[in-house]
C-alpha positions in Angstrom: -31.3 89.8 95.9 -33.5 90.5 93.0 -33.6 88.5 89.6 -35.8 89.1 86.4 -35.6 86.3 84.4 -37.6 85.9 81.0 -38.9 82.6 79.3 -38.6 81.8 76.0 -42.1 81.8 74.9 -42.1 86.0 76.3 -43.3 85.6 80.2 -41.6 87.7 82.0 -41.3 86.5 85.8 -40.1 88.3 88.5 -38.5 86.6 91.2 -37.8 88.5 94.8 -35.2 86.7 96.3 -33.8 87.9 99.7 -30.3 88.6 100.5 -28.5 85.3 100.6 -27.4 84.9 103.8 -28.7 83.4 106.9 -30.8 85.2 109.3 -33.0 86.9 106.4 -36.5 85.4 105.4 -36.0 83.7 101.7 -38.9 83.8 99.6 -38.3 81.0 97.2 -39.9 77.5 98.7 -36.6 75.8 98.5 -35.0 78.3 100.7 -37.5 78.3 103.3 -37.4 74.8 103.3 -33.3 74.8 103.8 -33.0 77.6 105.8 -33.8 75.9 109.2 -31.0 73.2 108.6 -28.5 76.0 109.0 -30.8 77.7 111.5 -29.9 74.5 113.4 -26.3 74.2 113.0 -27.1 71.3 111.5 -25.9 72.6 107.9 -23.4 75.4 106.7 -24.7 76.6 103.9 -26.8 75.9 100.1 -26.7 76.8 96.5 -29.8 76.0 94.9 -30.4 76.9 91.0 -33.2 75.9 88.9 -33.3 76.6 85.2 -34.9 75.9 82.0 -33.1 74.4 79.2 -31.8 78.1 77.9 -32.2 80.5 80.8 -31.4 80.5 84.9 -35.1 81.0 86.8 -33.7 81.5 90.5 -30.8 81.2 92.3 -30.8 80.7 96.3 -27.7 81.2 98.5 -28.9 80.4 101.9 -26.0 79.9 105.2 -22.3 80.2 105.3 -19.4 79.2 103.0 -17.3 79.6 106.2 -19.1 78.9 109.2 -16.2 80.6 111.2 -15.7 83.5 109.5 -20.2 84.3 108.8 -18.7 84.1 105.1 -22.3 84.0 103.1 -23.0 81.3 100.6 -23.0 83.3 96.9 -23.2 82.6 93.7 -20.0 81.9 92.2 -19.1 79.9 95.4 -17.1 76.8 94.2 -18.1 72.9 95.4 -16.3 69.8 94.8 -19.1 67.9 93.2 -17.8 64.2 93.9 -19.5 62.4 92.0 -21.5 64.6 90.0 -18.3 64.5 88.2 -19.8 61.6 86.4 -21.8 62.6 83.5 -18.9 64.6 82.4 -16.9 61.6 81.8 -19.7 59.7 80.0 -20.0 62.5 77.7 -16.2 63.1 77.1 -16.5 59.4 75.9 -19.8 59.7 74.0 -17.8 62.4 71.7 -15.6 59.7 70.7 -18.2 57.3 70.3 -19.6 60.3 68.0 -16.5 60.3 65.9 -16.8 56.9 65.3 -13.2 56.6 68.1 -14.8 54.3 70.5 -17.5 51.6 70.3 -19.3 51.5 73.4 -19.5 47.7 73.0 -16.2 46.7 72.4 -13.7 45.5 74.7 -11.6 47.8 77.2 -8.5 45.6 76.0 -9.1 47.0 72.6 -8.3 50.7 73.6 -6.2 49.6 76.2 -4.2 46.3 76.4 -3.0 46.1 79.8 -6.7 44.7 80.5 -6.2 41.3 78.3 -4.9 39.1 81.2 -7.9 40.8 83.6 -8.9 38.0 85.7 -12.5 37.2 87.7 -12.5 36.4 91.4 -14.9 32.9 91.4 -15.5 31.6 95.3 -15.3 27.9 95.6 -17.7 25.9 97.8 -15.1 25.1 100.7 -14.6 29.3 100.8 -11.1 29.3 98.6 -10.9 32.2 95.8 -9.9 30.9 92.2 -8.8 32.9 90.0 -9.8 32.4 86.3 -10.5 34.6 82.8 -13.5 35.5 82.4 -16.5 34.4 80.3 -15.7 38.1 78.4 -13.4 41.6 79.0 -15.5 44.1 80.4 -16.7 46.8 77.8 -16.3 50.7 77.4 -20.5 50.4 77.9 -20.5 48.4 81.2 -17.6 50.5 82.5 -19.9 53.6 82.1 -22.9 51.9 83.5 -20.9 50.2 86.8 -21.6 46.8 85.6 -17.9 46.2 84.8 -17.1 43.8 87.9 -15.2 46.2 90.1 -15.3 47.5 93.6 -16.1 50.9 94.7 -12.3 51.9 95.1 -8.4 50.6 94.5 -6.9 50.3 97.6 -4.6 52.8 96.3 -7.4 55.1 95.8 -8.1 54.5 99.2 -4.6 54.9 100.8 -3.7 57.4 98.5 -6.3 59.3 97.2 -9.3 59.6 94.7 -7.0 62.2 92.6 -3.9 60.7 93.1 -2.8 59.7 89.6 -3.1 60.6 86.4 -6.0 58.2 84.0 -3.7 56.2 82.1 -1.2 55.4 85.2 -4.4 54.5 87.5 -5.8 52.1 84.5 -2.4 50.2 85.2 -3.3 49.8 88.7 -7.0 48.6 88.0 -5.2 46.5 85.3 -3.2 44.7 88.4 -6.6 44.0 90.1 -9.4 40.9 89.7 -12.8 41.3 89.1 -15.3 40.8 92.0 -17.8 39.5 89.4 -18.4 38.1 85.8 -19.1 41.8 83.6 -22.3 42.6 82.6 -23.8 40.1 85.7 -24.3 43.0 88.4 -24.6 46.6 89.1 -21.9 47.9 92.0 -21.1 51.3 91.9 -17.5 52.0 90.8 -15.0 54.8 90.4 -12.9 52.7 89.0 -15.1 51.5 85.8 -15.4 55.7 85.5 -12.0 56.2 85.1 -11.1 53.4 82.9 -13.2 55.2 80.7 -11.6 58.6 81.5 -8.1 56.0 80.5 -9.6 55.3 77.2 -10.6 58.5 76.2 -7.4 59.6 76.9 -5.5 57.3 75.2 -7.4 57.4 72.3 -7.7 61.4 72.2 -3.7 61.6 72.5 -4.6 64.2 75.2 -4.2 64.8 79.2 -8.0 63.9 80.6 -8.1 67.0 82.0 -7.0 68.7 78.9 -9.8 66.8 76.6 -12.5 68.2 79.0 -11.7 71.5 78.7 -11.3 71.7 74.9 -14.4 69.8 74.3 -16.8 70.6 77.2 -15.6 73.1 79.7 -14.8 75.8 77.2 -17.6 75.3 74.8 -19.9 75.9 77.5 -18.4 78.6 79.1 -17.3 77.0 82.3 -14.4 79.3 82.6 -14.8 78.1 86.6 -14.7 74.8 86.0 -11.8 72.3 86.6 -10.1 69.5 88.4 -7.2 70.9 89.8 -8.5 74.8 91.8 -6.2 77.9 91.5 -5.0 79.4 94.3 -7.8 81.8 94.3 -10.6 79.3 93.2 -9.2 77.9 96.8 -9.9 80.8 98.7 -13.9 80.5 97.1 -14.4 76.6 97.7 -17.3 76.5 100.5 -15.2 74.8 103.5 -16.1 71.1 103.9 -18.0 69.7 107.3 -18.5 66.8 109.2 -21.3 66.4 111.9 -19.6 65.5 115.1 -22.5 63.8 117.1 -21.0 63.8 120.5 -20.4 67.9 120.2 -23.8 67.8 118.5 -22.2 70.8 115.6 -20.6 70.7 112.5 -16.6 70.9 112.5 -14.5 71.8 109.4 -12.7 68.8 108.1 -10.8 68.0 104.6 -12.2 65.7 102.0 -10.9 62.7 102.7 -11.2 61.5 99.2 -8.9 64.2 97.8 -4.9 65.3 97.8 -3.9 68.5 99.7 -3.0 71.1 98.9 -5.6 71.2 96.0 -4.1 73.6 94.0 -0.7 71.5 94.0 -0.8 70.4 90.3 2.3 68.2 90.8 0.3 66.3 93.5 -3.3 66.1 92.2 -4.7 64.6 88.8 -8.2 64.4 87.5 -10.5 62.0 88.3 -13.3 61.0 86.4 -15.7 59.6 89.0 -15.6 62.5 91.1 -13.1 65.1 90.7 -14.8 68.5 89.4 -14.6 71.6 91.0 -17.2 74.2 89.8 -20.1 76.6 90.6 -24.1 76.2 90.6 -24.4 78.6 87.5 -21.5 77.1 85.7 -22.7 73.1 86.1 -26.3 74.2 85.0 -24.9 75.0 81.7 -23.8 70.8 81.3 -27.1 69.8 82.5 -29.2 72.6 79.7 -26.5 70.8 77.0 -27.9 67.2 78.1 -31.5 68.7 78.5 -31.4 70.1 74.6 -30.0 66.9 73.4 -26.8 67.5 73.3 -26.6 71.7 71.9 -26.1 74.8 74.0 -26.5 78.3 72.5 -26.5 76.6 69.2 -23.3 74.7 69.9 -23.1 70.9 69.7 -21.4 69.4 72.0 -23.1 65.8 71.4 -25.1 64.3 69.0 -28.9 63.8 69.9 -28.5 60.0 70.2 -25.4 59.9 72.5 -27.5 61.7 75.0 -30.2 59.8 74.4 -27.9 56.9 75.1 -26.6 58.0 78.1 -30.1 58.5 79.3 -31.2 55.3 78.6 -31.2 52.3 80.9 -28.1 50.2 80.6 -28.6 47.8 83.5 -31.3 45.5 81.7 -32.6 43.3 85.0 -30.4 44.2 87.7 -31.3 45.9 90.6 -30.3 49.2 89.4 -31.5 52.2 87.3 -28.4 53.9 85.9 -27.5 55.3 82.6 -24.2 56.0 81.1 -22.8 58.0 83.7 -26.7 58.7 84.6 -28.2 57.9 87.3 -32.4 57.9 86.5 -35.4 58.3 89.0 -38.8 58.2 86.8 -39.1 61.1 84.9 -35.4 62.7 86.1 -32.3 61.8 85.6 -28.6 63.3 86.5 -26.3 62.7 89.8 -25.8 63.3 92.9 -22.4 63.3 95.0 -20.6 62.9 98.0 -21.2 65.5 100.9 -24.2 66.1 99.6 -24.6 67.8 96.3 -27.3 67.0 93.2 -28.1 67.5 89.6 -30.9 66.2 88.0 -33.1 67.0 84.6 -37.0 66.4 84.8 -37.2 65.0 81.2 -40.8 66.2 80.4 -39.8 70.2 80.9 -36.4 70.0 80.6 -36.3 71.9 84.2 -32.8 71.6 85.5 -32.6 71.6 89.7 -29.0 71.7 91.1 -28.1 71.5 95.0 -25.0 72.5 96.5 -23.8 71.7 99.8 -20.4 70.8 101.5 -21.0 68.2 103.9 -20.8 64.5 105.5 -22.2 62.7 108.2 -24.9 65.3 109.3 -28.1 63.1 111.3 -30.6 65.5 109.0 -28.6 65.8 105.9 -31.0 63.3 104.1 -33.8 64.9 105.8 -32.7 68.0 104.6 -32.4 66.9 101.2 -36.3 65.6 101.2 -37.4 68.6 102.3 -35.6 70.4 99.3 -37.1 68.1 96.6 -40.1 68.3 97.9 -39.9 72.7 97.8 -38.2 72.5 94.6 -41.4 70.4 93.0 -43.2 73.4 94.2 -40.9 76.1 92.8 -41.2 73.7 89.4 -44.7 74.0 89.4 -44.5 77.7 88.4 -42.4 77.6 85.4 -44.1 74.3 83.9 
């Protein structure tokens, strides 16, 4: 395939991309790097997009969507982007903070009360687990930055589901739980902390979670695409999910064990915060160019230039731990990266956007894979700095 794409200060750059599917030499460096790892068997399929803050500079579809079926990776192929859901949460919460709603520093109990008895696990020299209040409730900031004091998952989450029930209800759950730590006194990546502050915005909003995002992010940007819950049809376009089976030494279709099936069964499956979007490359870019241009895209605001600046600022003081709110940040990049495989991330000097698509777990290469793609995508960054 063939894309002219023209930067804002009037170069025009011609990019010769090849037809996206496997077997056919790619041109872009970030496609030859990727396609050997399907090549291999070793990967299904990629969608690769890098963009400038206002404008799409390539595209790459390289594999299968299907590996059965030789359906090609293209462009509007959807991905459940796990945890890349993230950012979308912190911002849904930064518009309140905007609105002068929330206050990032105040106490979860304030927006929701079923927090105020929250108790902290504290381990006793002869190995005994007491039970006490702690020092302070976590905050709506320290929820957003996984610093809150809870564990990856509920066990509900992990009998049941990621998607399982709806914000508020799964707040009451979390509500039931203790603390694994004094807030604010270590970083442990959390779901949970995300969707207490998907529970606050909705209870604060008056609106579904799912609702909220649409209004306010999805629809403004033009992510017609996008959502938590997939149509029927959206279904029929989600690149099948994989797992590496190492004693067949190939990659066999599996479901997402995180997630509720059917996924189109709205009666079943709720949004999740920390890692519930559905969407495409070209649609997700358009979140990232918002965050990249502080907050505006095609001269709408969607945030103000200080919340993004907030969410892209450290929040973990000393700990061991880089991350944001809702951000996870690398040097000069920040943005997120998911489950199975997929990644977003800004490079702040340009404002050059790289996303990576990919459906699937437990491959031996996959984080080779994934080296070999930042390092080509550098390279293809190179020419549009």
């Amino acid at each position: 395939m063939k894309k002219m794409m023209n930067m804002k200060n009037g170069l025009s750059i011609l990019l010769f991309l090849t037809l996206s599917f496997a077997g056919f030499a790619q041109e872009t460096e970030v496609a030859k790097a990727l396609q050997p790892y399907v090549d291999s068997g070793e990967a299904p399929g990629f969608v690769t997009l890098l963009a400038a803050k206002d404008n799409i500079l390539q595209i790459n579809t390289v594999g299968y969507a299907d590996v059965a079926a030789k359906t090609p990776m293209k462009e509007d192929t959807l991905f459940w982007i796990a945890s890349s859901s993230k950012p979308f949460a912190a911002a849904a919460a930064m518009i309140l903070v905007d609105e002068g709603k929330i206050n990032l520093d105040e106490s979860i109990a304030t927006y929701l009360p079923e927090f105020r008895d929250l108790k902290v696990a504290v381990k006793n020299d002869d190995g005994t687990i007491l039970l006490k209040k702690p020092a302070k409730l976590p905050t709506v900031r320290q929820c957003l930055s996984h610093t809150g004091g809870w564990s990856f998952l509920s066990p509900y989450m992990e009998r049941f589901g990621i998607d399982s029930l709806p914000p508020t209800r799964a707040a009451g759950t979390y509500a039931m739980m203790f603390l694994n730590y004094e807030p604010g006194s270590q970083y442990v990546y959390s779901n949970i902390g995300i969707n207490i502050g998907s529970a606050v915005v909705e209870r604060i909003s008056g609106q579904p979670f799912d609702e909220f995002m649409k209004k306010r992010i999805f629809e403004p940007l033009g992510m017609k695409e996008t959502t938590y819950v997939p149509t029927s049809e959206q279904v029929g376009r989600i690149a099948k999910s994989y797992r590496y089976d190492n004693e067949k030494k190939s990659l066999q279709e599996t479901k997402i064990h995180f997630l509720t099936y059917p996924l189109d069964d709205p009666h079943i499956r709720y949004a999740e915060a920390g890692g519930g979007i559905f969407s495409t490359a070209p649609e997700i870019v358009r979140f990232f160019q918002m965050l990249a241009n502080d907050g505006e895209f095609q001269e709408k605001r969607i945030l103000s230039a200080k919340s993004v600046e907030e969410m892209r600022t450290k929040q973990t003081g000393n700990l061991d731990a880089s991350y944001g709110l809702g951000l996870g940040l690398f040097g000069d990049f920040y943005g997120h990266g998911g489950a199975y495989g997929n990644d977003a991330v800004i490079h702040k000097p340009t404002g050059l956007i790289a996303i990576y698509m990919v459906q699937v777990a437990g491959v031996p290469k996959q984080g080779e894979a994934k080296q070999q793609y930042q390092k080509a995508v550098l390279k293809d960054m190179e020419k549009f700095k």
